[in-house]
KEKE-3310 file (N, C-alpha, C; in steps of 0.2 Angstrom, whole numbers, plus 5000, padded with zeros to 4 digits):
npx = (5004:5002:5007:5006:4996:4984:4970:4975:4985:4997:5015:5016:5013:5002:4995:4997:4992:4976:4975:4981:4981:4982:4993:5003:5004:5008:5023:5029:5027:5035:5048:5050:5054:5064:5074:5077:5084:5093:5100:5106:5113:5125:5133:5144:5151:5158:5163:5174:5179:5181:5195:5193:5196:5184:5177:5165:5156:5157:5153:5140:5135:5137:5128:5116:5114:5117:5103:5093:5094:5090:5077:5074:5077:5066:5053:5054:5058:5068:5067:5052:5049:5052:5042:5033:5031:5026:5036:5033:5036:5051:5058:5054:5063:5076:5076:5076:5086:5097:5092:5085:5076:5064:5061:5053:5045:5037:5032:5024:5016:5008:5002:4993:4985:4981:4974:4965:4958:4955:4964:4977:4984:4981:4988:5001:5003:5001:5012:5023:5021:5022:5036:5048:5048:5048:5061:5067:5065:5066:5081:5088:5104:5112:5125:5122:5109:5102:5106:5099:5086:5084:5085:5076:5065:5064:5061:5050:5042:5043:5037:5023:5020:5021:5008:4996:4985:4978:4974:4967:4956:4954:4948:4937:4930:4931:4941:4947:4944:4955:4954:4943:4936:4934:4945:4957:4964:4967)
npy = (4994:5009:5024:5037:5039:5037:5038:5052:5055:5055:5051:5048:5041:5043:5042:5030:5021:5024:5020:5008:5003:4996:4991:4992:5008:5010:5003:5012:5024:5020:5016:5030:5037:5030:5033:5047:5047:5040:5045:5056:5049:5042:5049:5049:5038:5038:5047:5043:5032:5040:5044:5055:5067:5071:5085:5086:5098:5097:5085:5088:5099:5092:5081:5087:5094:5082:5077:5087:5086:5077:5076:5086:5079:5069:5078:5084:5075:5070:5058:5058:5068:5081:5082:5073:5069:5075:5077:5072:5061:5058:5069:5068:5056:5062:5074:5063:5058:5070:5078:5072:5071:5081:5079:5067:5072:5081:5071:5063:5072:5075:5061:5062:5074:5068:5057:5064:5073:5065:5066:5066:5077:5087:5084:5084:5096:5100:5098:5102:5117:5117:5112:5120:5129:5118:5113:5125:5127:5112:5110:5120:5123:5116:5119:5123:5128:5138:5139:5124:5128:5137:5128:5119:5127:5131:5119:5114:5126:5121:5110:5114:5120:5112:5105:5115:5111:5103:5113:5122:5112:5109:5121:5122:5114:5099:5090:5073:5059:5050:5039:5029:5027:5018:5009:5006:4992:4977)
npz = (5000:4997:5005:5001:4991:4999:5011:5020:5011:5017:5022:5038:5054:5057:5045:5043:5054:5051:5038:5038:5050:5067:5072:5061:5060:5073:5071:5059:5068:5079:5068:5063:5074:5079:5068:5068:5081:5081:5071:5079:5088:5082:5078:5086:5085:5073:5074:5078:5072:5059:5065:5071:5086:5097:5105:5119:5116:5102:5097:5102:5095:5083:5083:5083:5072:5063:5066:5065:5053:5048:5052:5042:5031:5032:5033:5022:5009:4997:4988:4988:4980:4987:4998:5013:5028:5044:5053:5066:5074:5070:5076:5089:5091:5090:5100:5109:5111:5114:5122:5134:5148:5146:5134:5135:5145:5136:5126:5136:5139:5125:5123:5133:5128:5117:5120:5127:5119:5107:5095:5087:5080:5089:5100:5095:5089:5103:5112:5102:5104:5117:5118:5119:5128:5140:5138:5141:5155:5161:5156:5166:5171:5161:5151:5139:5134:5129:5118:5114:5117:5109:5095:5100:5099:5083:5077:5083:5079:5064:5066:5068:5058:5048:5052:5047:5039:5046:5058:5053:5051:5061:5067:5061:5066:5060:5059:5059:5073:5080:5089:5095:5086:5069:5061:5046:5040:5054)
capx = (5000:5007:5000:5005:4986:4976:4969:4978:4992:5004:5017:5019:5012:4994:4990:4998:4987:4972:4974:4983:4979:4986:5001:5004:5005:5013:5029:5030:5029:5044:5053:5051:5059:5072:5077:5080:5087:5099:5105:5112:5119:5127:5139:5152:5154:5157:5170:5178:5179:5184:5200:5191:5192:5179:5174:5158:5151:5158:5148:5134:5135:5137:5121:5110:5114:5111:5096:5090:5094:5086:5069:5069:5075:5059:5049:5056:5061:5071:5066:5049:5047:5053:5035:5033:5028:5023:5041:5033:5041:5058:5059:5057:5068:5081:5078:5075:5094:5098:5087:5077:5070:5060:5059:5049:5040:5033:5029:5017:5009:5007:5000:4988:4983:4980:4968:4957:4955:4955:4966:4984:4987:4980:4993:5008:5003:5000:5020:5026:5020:5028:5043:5055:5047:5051:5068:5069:5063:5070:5088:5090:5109:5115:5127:5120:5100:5101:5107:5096:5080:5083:5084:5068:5058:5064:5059:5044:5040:5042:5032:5017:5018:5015:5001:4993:4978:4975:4973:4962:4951:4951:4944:4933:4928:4929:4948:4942:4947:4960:4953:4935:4932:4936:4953:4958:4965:4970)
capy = (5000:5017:5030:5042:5037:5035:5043:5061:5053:5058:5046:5048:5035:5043:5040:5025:5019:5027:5015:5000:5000:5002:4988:4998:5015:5011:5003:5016:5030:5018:5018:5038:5038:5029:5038:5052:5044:5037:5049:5058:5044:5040:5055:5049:5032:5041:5053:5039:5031:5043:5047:5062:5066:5076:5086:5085:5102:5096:5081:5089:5100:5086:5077:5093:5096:5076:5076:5091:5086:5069:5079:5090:5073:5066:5081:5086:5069:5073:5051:5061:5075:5085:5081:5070:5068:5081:5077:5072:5054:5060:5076:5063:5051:5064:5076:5061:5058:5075:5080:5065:5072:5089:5075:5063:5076:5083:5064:5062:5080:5071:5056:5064:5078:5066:5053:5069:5075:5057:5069:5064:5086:5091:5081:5085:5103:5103:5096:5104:5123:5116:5109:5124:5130:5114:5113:5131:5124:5108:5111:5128:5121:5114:5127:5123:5129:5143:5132:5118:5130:5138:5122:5115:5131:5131:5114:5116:5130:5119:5104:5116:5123:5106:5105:5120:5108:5102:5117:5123:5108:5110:5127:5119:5107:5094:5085:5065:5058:5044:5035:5029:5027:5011:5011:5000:4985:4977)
capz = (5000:4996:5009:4997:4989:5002:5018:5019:5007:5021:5024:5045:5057:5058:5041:5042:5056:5048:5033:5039:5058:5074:5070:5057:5064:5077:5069:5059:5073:5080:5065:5063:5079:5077:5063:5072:5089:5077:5066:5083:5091:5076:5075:5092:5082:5065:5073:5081:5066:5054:5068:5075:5093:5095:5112:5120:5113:5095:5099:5102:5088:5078:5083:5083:5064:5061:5069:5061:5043:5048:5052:5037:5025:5034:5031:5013:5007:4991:4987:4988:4977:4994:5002:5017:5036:5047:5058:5074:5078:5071:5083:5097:5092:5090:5104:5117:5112:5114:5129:5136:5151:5142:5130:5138:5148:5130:5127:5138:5136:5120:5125:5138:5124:5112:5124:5131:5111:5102:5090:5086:5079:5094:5104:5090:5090:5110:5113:5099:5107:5125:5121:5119:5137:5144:5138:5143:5164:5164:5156:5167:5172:5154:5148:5130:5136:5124:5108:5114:5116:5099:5090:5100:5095:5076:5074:5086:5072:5059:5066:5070:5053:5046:5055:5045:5038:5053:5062:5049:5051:5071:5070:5058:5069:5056:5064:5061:5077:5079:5094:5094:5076:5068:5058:5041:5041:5060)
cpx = (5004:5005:5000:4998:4981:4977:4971:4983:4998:5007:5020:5014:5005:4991:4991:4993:4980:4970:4974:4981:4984:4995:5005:5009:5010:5019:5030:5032:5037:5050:5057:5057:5065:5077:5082:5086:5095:5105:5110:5116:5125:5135:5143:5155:5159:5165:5175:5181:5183:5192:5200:5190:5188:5176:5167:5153:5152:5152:5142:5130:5134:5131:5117:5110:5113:5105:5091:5090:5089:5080:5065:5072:5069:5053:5048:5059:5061:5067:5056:5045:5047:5045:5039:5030:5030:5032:5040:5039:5048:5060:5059:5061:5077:5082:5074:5083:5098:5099:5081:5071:5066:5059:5050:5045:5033:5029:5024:5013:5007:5001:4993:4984:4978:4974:4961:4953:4952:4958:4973:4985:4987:4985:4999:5008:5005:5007:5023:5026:5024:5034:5048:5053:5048:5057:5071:5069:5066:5079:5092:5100:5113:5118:5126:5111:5100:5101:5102:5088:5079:5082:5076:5065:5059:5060:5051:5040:5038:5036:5024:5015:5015:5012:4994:4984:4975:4972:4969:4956:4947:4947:4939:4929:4927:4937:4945:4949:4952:4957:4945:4932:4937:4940:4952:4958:4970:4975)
cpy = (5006:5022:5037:5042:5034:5037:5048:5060:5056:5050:5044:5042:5038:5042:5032:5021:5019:5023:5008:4996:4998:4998:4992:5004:5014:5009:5008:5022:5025:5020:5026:5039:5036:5030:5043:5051:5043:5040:5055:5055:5042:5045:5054:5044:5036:5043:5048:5036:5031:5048:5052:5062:5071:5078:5088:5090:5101:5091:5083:5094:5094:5082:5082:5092:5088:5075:5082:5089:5078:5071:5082:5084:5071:5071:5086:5082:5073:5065:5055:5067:5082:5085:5074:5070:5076:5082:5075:5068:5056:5065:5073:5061:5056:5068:5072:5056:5065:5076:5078:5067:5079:5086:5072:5066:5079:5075:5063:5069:5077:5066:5057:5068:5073:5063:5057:5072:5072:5062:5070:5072:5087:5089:5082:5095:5107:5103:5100:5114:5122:5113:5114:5127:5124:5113:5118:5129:5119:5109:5117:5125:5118:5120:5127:5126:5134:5141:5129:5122:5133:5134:5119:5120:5132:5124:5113:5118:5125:5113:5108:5120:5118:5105:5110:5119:5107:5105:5119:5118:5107:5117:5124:5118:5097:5088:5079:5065:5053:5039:5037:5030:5019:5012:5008:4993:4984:4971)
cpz = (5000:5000:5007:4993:4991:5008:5015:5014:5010:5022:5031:5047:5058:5053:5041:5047:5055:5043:5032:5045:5061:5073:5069:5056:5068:5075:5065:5065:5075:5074:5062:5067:5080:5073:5067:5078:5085:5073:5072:5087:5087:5075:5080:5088:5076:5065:5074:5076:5061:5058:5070:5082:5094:5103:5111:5117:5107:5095:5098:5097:5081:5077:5082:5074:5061:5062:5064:5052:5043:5049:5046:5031:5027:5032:5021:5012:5000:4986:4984:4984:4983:4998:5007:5022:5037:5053:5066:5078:5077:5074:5088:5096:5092:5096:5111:5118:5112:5120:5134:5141:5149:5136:5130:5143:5143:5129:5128:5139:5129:5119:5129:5134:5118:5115:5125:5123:5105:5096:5090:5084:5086:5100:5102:5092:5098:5112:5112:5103:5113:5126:5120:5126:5141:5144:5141:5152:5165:5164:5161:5168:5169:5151:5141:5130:5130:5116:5110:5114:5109:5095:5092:5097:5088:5075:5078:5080:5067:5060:5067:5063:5048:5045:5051:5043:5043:5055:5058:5051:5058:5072:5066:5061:5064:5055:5066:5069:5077:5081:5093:5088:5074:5059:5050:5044:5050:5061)
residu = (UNK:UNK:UNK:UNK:UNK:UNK:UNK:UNK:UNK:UNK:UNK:UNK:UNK:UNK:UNK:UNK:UNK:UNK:UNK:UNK:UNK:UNK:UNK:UNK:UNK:UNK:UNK:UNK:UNK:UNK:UNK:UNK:UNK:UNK:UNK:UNK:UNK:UNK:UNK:UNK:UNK:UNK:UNK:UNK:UNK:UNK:UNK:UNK:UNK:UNK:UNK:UNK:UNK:UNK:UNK:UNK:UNK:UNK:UNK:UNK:UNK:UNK:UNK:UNK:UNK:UNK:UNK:UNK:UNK:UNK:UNK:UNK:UNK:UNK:UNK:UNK:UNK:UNK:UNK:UNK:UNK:UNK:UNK:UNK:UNK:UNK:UNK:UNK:UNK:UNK:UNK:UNK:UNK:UNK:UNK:UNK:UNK:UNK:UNK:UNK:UNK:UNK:UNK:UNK:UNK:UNK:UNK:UNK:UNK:UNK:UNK:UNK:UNK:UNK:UNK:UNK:UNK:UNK:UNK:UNK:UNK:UNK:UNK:UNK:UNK:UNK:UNK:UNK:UNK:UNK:UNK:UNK:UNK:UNK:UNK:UNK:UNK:UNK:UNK:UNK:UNK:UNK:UNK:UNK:UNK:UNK:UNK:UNK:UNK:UNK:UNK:UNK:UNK:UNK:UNK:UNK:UNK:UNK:UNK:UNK:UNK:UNK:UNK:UNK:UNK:UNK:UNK:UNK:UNK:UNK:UNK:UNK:UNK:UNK:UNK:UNK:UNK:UNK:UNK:UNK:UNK:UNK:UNK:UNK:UNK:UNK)
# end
């Protein structure tokens, strides 16, 4: 099945669920995620590697710009005609290698957004708006808080920008729900 022609013809884990059902969906959302997780873990091996010693702010420069190019290949696939996913799962998977706990705090606003709304936007856009204030409160004592808040709000930005139909459709009120509707195939 192509999810480029059918449901919303988005290729993230909501249409995937949407079409294929929740198996579906959900190893996609994993493998989103592990994109991202991956493309910054990826960057100590590398340096290591290619006989670079690399200090821990190089490091973490190095992960931020993988992780970042791994969101916008996800969100502007070139394989793609630069069209893609909305970048939710790959922003976690990168900034829960990053910044786990302001992470995994957005997460579950996520999770808890999502269940009270039955609307996966409503839980991407609700995270997406508090994760550069949670990086900003939980990091307060990481001397990178200021890189690592500007990089959450850009790509914050970009992940709410995605969203643009969505939001449209929630002022609407015409946002199918995720939960309590009956999917594709299970």
């Amino acid at each position: 099945m192509d999810l480029r022609t059918a449901g919303s013809r988005n290729i993230g884990a909501t249409n995937a669920y949407r079409v294929l059902g929740a198996r579906w969906g959900i190893l996609v959302f994993l493998l989103d995620a592990a994109k991202g997780f991956l493309a910054v873990r990826a960057t100590h091996p590398l340096a290591v590697a290619f006989g670079r010693t690399a200090s821990p702010d190089g490091l973490l420069v190095a992960g931020i710009a993988a992780g970042v190019a791994a969101i916008l290949g996800h969100v502007f696939s070139p394989w793609l005609g630069f069209r893609g996913g909305r970048g939710v799962a790959t922003s976690l998977g990168v900034f829960l290698a990053i910044a786990p706990i302001p992470t995994l705090c957005a997460f579950g606003l996520w999770i808890l957004l999502v269940l009270l709304s039955r609307r996966v936007s409503v839980g991407s856009i609700g995270a997406a708006l508090a994760y550069p204030f949670l990086v900003f409160l939980l990091l307060r004592d990481d001397s990178h808080r200021a890189l690592l808040v500007g990089i959450a709000a850009l790509v914050s930005l970009l992940v709410i920008l995605r969203h643009k139909a969505n939001i449209e459709r929630l002022l609407q009120g015409t946002e199918p729900p995720i939960l309590g509707r009956k999917t594709g195939a299970s």
